[in-house]
MARBABA-606458 format. One record per residue (C-alpha): x, y, z; residue number from 1. Coordinates in nm, 3 decimals. Layout:
BEGIN
       x       y       z   i
       X       Y       Z NUM
...
***
This chain:
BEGIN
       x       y       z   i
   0.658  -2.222   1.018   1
   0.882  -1.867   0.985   2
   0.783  -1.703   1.304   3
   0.991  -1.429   1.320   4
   1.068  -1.338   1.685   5
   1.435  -1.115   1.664   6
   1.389  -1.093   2.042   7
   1.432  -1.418   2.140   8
   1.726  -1.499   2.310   9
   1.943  -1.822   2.335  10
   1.784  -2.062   2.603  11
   1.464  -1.827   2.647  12
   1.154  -1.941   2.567  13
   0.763  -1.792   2.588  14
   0.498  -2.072   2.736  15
   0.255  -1.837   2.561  16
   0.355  -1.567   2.274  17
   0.263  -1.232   2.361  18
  -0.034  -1.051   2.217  19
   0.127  -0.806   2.082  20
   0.348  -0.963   1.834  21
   0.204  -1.080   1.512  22
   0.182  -1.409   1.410  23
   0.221  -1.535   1.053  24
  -0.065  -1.455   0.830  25
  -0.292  -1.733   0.705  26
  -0.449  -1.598   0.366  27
  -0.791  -1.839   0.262  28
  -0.944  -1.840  -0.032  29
  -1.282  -1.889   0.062  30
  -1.496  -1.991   0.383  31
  -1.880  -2.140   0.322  32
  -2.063  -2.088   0.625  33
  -2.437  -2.193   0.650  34
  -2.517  -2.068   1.029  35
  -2.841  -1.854   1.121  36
  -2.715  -1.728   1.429  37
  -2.789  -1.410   1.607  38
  -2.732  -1.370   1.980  39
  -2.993  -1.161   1.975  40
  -3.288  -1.099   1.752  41
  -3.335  -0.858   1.642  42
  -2.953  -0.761   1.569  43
  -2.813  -0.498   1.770  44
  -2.728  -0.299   1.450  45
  -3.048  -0.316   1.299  46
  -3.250  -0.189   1.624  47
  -2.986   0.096   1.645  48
  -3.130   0.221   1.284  49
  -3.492   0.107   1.251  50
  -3.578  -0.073   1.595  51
  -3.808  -0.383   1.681  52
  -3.989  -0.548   1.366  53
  -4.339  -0.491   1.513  54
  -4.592  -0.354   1.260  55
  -4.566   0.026   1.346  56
  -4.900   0.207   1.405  57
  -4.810   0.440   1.092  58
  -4.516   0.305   0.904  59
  -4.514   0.624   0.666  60
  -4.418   0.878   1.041  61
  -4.241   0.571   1.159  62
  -3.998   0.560   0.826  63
  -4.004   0.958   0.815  64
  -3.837   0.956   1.131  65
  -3.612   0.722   1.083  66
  -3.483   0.846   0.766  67
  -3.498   1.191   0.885  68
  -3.232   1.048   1.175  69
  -3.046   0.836   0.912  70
  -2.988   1.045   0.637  71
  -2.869   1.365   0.868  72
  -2.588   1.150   0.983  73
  -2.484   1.026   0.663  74
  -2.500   1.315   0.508  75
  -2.330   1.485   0.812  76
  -2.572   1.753   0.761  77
  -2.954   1.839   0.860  78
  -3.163   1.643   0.531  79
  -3.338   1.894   0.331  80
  -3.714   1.823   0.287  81
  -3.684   1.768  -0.088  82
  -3.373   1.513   0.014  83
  -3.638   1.313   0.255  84
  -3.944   1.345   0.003  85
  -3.721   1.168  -0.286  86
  -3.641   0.850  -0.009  87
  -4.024   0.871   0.117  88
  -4.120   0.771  -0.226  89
  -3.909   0.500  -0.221  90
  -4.051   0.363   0.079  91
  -4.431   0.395   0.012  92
  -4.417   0.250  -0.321  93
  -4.198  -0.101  -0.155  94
  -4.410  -0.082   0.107  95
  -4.678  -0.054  -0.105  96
  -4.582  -0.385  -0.279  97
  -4.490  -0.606   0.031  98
  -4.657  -0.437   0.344  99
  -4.362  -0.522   0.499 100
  -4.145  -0.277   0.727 101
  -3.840  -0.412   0.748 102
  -3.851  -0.498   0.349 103
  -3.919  -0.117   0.235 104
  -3.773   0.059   0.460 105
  -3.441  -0.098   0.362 106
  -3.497   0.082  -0.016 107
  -3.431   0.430   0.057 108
  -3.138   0.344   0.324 109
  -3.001   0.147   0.046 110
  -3.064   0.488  -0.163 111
  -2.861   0.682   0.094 112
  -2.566   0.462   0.109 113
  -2.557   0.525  -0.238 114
  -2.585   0.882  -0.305 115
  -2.332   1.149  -0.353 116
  -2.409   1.330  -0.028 117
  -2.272   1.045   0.165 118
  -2.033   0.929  -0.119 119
  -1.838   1.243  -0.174 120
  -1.780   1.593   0.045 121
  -2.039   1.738  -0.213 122
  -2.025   2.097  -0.250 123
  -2.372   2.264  -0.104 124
  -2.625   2.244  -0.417 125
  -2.814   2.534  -0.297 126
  -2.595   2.833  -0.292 127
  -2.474   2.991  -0.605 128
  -2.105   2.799  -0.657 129
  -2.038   3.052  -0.985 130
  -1.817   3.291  -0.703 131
  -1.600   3.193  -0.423 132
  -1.760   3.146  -0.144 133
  -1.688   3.059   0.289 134
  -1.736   2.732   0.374 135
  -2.065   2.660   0.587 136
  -2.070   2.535   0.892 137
  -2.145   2.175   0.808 138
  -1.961   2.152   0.502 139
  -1.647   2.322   0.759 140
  -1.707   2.002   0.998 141
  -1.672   1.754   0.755 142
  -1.326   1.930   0.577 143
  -1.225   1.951   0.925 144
  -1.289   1.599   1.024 145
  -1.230   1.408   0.714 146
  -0.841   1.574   0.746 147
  -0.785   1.492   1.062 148
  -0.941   1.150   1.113 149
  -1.008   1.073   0.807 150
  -1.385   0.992   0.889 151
  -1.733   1.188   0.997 152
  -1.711   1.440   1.233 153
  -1.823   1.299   1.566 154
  -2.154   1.457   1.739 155
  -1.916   1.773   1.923 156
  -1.813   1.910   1.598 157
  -2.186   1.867   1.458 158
  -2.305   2.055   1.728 159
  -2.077   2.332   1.667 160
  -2.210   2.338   1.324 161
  -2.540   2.313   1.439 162
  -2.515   2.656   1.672 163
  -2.313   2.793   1.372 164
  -1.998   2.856   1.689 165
  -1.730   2.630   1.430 166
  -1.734   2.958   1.220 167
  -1.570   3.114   1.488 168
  -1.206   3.176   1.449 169
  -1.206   3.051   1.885 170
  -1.393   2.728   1.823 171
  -1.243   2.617   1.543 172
  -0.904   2.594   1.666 173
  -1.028   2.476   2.036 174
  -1.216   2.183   1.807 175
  -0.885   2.103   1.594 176
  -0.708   2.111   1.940 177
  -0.937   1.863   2.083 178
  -0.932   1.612   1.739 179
  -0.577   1.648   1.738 180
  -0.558   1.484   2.079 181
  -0.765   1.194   1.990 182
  -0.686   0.893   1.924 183
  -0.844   0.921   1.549 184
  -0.591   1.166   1.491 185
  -0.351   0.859   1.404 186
  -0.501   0.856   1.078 187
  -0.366   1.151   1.003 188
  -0.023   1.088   1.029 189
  -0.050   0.780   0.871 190
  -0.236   0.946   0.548 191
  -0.057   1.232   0.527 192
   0.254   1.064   0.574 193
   0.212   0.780   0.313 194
   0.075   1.024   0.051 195
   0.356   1.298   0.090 196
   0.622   1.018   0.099 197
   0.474   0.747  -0.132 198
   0.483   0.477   0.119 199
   0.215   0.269  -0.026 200
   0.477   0.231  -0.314 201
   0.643  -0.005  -0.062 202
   0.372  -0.266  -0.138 203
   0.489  -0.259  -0.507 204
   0.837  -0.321  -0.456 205
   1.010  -0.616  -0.524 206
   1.343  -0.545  -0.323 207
   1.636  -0.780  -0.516 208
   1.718  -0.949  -0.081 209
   1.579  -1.264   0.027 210
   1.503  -1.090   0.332 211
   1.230  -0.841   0.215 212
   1.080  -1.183   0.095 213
   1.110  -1.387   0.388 214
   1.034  -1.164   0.663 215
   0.700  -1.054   0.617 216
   0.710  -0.806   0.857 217
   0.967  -0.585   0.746 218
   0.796  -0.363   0.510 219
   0.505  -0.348   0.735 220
   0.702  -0.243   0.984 221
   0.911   0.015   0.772 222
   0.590   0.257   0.702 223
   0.468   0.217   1.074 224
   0.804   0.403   1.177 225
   0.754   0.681   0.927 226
   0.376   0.735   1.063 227
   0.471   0.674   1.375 228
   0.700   0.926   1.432 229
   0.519   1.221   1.229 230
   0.233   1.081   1.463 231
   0.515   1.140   1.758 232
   0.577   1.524   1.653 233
   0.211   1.612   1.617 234
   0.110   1.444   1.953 235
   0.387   1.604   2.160 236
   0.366   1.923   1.929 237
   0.736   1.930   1.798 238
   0.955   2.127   1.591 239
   0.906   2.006   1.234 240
   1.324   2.045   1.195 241
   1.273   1.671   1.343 242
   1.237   1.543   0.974 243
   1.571   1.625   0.904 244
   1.750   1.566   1.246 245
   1.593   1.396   1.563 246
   1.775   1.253   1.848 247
   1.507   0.974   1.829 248
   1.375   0.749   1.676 249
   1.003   0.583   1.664 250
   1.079   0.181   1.682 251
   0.903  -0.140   1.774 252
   1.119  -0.496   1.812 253
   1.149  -0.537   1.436 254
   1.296  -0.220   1.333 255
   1.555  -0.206   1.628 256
   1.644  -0.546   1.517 257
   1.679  -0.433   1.143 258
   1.878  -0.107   1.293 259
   2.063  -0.320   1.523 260
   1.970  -0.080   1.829 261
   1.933  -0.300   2.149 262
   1.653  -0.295   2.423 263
   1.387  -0.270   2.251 264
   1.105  -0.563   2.272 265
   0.716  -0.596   2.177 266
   0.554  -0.454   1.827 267
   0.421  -0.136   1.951 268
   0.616   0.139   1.825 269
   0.797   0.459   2.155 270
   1.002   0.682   2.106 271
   1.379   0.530   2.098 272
   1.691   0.784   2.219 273
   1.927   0.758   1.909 274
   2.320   0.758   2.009 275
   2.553   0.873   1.744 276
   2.674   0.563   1.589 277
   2.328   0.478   1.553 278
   2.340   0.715   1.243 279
   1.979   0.739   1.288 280
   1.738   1.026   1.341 281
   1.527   1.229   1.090 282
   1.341   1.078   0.800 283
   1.626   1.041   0.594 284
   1.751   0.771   0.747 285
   1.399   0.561   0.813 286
   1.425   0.233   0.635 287
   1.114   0.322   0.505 288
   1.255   0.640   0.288 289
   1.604   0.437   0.182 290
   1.451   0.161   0.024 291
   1.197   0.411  -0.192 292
   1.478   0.579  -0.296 293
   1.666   0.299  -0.480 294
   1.564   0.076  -0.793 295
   1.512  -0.231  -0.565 296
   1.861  -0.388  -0.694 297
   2.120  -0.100  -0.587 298
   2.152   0.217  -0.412 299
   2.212   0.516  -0.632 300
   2.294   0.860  -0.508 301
   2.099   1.007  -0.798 302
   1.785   0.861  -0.682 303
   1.837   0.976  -0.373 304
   1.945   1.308  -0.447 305
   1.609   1.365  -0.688 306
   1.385   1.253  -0.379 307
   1.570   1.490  -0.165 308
   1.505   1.771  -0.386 309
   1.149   1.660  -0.480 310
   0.996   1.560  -0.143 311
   1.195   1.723   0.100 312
   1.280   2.036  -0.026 313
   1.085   2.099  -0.308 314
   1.301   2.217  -0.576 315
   1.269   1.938  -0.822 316
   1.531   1.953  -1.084 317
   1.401   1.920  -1.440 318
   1.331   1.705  -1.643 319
   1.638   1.464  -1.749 320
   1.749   1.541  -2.095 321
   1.652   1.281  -2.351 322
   1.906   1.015  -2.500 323
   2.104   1.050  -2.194 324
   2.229   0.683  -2.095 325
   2.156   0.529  -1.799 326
   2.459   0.421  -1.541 327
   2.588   0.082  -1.599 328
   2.552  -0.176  -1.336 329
   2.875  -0.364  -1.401 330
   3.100  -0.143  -1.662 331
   3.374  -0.389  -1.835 332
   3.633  -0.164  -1.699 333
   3.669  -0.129  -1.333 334
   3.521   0.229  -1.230 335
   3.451   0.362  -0.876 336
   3.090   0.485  -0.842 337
   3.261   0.834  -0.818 338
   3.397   0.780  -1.183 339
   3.088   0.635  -1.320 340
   2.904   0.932  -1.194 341
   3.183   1.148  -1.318 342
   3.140   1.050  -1.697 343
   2.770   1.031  -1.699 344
   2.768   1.386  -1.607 345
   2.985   1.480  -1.896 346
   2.725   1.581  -2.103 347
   2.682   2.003  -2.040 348
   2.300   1.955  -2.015 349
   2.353   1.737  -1.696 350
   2.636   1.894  -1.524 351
   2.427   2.191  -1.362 352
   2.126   1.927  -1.270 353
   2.407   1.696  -1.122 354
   2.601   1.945  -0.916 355
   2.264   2.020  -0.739 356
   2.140   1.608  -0.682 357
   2.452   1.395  -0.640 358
   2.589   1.586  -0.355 359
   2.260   1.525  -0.161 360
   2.266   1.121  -0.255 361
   2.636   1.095  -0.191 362
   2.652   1.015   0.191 363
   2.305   0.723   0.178 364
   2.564   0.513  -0.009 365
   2.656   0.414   0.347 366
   2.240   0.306   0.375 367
   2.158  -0.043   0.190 368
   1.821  -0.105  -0.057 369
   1.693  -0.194   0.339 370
   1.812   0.096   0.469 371
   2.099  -0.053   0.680 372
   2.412   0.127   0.760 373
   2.759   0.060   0.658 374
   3.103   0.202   0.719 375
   3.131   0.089   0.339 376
   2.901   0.117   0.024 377
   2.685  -0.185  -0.051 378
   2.593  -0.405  -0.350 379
   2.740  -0.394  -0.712 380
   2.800  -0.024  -0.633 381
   3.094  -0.118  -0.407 382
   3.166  -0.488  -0.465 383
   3.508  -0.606  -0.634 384
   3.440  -0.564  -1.014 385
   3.679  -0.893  -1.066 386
   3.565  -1.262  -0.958 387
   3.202  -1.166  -0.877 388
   3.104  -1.496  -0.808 389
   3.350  -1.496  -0.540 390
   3.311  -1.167  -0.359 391
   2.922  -1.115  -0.488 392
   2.731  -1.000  -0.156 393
   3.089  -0.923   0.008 394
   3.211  -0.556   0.065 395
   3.519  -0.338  -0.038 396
   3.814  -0.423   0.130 397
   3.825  -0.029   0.111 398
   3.660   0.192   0.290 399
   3.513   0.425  -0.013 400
   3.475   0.809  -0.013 401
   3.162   0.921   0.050 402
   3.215   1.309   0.092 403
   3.009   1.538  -0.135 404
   3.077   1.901  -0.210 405
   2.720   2.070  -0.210 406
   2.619   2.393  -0.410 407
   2.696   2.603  -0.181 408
   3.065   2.499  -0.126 409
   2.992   2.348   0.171 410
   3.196   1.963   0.197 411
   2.990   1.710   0.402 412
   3.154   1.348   0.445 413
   2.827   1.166   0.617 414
   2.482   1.203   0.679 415
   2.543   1.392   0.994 416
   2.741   1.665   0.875 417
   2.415   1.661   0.516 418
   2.158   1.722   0.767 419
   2.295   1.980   0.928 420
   2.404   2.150   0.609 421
   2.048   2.136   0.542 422
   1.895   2.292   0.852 423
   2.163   2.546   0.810 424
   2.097   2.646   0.451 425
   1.785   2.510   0.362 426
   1.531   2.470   0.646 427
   1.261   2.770   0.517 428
   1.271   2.527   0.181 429
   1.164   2.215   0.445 430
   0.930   2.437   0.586 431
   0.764   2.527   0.265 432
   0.767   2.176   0.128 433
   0.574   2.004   0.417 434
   0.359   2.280   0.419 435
   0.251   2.240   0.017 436
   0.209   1.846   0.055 437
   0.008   1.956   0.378 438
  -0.227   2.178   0.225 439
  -0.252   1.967  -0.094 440
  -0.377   1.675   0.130 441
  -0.612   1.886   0.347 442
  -0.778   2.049  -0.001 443
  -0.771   1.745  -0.197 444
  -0.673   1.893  -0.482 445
  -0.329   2.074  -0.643 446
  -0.190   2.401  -0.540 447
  -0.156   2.685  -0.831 448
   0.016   2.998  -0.821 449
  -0.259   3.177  -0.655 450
  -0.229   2.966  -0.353 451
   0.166   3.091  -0.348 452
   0.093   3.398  -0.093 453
  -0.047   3.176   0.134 454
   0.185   2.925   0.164 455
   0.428   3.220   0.266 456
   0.193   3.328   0.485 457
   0.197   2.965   0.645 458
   0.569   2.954   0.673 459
   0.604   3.298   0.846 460
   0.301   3.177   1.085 461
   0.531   2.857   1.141 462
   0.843   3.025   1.202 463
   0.735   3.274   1.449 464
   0.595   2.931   1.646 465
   0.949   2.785   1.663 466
   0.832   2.564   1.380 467
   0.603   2.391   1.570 468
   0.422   2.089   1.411 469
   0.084   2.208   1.523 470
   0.168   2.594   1.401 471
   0.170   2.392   1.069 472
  -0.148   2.236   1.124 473
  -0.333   2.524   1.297 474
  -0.235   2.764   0.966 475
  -0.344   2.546   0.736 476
  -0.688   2.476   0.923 477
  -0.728   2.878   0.934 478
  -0.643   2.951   0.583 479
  -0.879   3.088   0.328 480
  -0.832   2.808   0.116 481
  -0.917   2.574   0.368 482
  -1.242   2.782   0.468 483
  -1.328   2.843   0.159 484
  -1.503   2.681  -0.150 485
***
């Protein structure tokens, strides 16, 4: 009951629904299965780490070898003897106590599983961490892997570390190449993507539209555009100038439906040629981004203009000054938006903040909470102020100005004429803020001032690549930082 199926048409109907489209989730609370079933014994998985459960001539070189083999790939390294003589204790005192294989020589993989070495990217215990220091080879494989798929490296790149060739400047990039083109490299896009943007706060949000409630695949559906079309510009190695302004757009059936764009059926997500009163194209405009940028209730161009600043640019404006009141969501005398805005910025403290962030929000008022687009404002924002009951939900009979007048003097009256104010005046500032949140999510940790040189050196790298998505990628992956502890 509640399939959602936008593509249906009158009179059509599926004798069998498609694969690909998801079906309503069924959520138990618990399952009690008593079944002791194996289509084979022993299990496939535990032959592939121990082998048969015959009593082994010598159990103490039989479990020697197999921890030797075990512990190397967890610890995506070659063990160290004094690693393997800690887990061969283990062993001989269970086995010791039961005589049984398969019962002790589950104690030190247990061990493993739990240890730091396979827990955390440990730094290497046995070199002198007091200085700076280049990366090793193995410890280079796993930074490598773990930021662009997000798991182990695979047994190519631990070869390369084994022959020591991933220290080369040559292999290095020919191995990022190759990961890059892998399917695994989806998991970058959709990591770096949700932590630069905050997409997971999506799952938090409790969007004031019976909509977000009732179709559960909306916000699902919202983050897989944003991931899929960063995923888009790293596969087909495009200019990173896309995230403002893109004549496509990455959509399955459910956003094209949301975004009213026809011709598009099935859940998987291709790229989607965006005609001008689309009013698509960019990041900006992704469902995904719009409904972040509200309160859940009503659109506000302050909100907007902050995340512009913050995520996007990266010139956060400071802190708001304190005892400053918030906008009111219905004022007892009838106010434009413009007006409201107006008075709130009164105060001298906010005025310089303000003429920096509500130009930038200004022109989303024509973008709901869900990130649809109007020729008019929506919600409160724009609603007749008298009889609410009657017109609540409705639109202004009046179209409503939108223009903004932007620092620089430049007037922009939609999100067209914004994004190409922005590629205009402030694309080195895009540049620079993708490449921060980049390098912050390869390094796992915050940038400081000392990292400030070679960010610059990142952007110049980028710029003389046409601003090529991999030029991003391939800088940061050739950095000192990155090679270095």
């Amino acid at each position: 009951n509640g399939y959602e199926l936008p593509g249906t048409k009158p009179g059509h109907s599926w004798t069998k629904i498609p694969d690909e489209i998801p079906m309503p989730d069924l959520y138990l609370e618990a399952v009690e299965i008593d079944y002791n079933y194996h289509p084979q014994w022993p299990p496939a998985t535990q032959v592939s780490i121990i082998g048969n459960l015959s009593k082994p001539a010598d159990p103490r070189q039989r479990a020697e070898a197999i921890l030797t083999r075990f512990m190397s790939q967890a610890y995506r390294r070659p063990v160290r003897p004094k690693e393997l003589e800690g887990k061969m204790k283990l062993f001989n005192r269970a086995y010791g106590l039961t005589e049984d294989f398969a019962k002790a020589i589950k104690e030190p993989l247990v061990a493993t599983l739990a240890s730091p070495p396979f827990l955390f990217l440990t730094e290497d215990a046995e070199v002198d961490e007091s200085a700076r220091r280049k990366l090793g080879a193995y410890e280079l494989a796993s930074r490598l892997s773990y930021f662009v798929w997000r798991t182990m490296p695979d047994a190519k790149l631990l070869q390369t570390a084994l022959n020591g060739s991933l220290l080369k400047p040559e292999t290095l990039t020919s191995q990022l190449t190759r990961m890059l083109e892998d399917p695994r490299a989806s998991a970058f896009s959709r990591s770096f993507m949700t932590q630069w943007l905050g997409l997971n706060k999506l799952d938090e949000q409790m969007v004031e539209d019976e909509r977000w409630r009732r179709s559960y695949q909306l916000p699902d559906a919202m983050k897989g555009e944003t991931t899929a079309f960063f995923a888009e510009m790293v596969k087909k190695d495009l200019s990173l100038l896309n995230l403002i302004s893109s004549d496509f757009a990455m959509l399955n059936e459910r956003m094209a439906h949301h975004y009213k764009i026809p011709g598009v059926r099935g859940n998987h997500y291709r790229p989607v040629a965006l005609k001008p009163d689309y009013k698509r194209g960019g990041i900006l405009t992704q469902a995904a981004c719009m409904t972040l940028t509200t309160d859940a209730m009503i659109t506000n161009p302050i909100y907007r203009g902050v995340w512009i600043l913050e995520k996007v640019l990266d010139l956060p404006p400071p802190p708001a000054p304190a005892n400053v009141p918030p906008l009111e969501d219905a004022p007892k005398e009838r106010q434009t938006l413009r007006e409201q805005l107006a008075r709130h910025a009164e105060d001298e403290n906010c005025a310089s903040c303000h003429k920096r962030i509500d130009p930038l929000g200004w022109p989303f008022e024509r973008y709901s909470i869900l990130g649809e687009f109007s020729t008019q404002g929506w919600g409160p924002n724009w609603s007749t102020y008298t009889n609410r009951g009657k017109n609540k939900g409705k639109l202004h009979e009046e179209t409503p100005d939108m223009h903004a007048i932007l620092p620089s003097g430049t007037r922009v009256n939609d999100v067209a004429e914004l994004q190409q104010a922005l590629l205009k005046d402030h694309r080195r500032d895009v540049v620079r803020s993708v490449a921060k949140h980049m390098m912050i999510y390869a390094l796992g940790r915050p940038l400081d001032i000392s990292d400030d040189p070679v960010i610059d050196d990142i952007i110049e790298q980028v710029e003389e690549n046409g601003y090529k998505t991999r030029a991003l990628i391939k800088a940061i992956v050739t950095s000192q930082p990155f090679l270095e502890k």
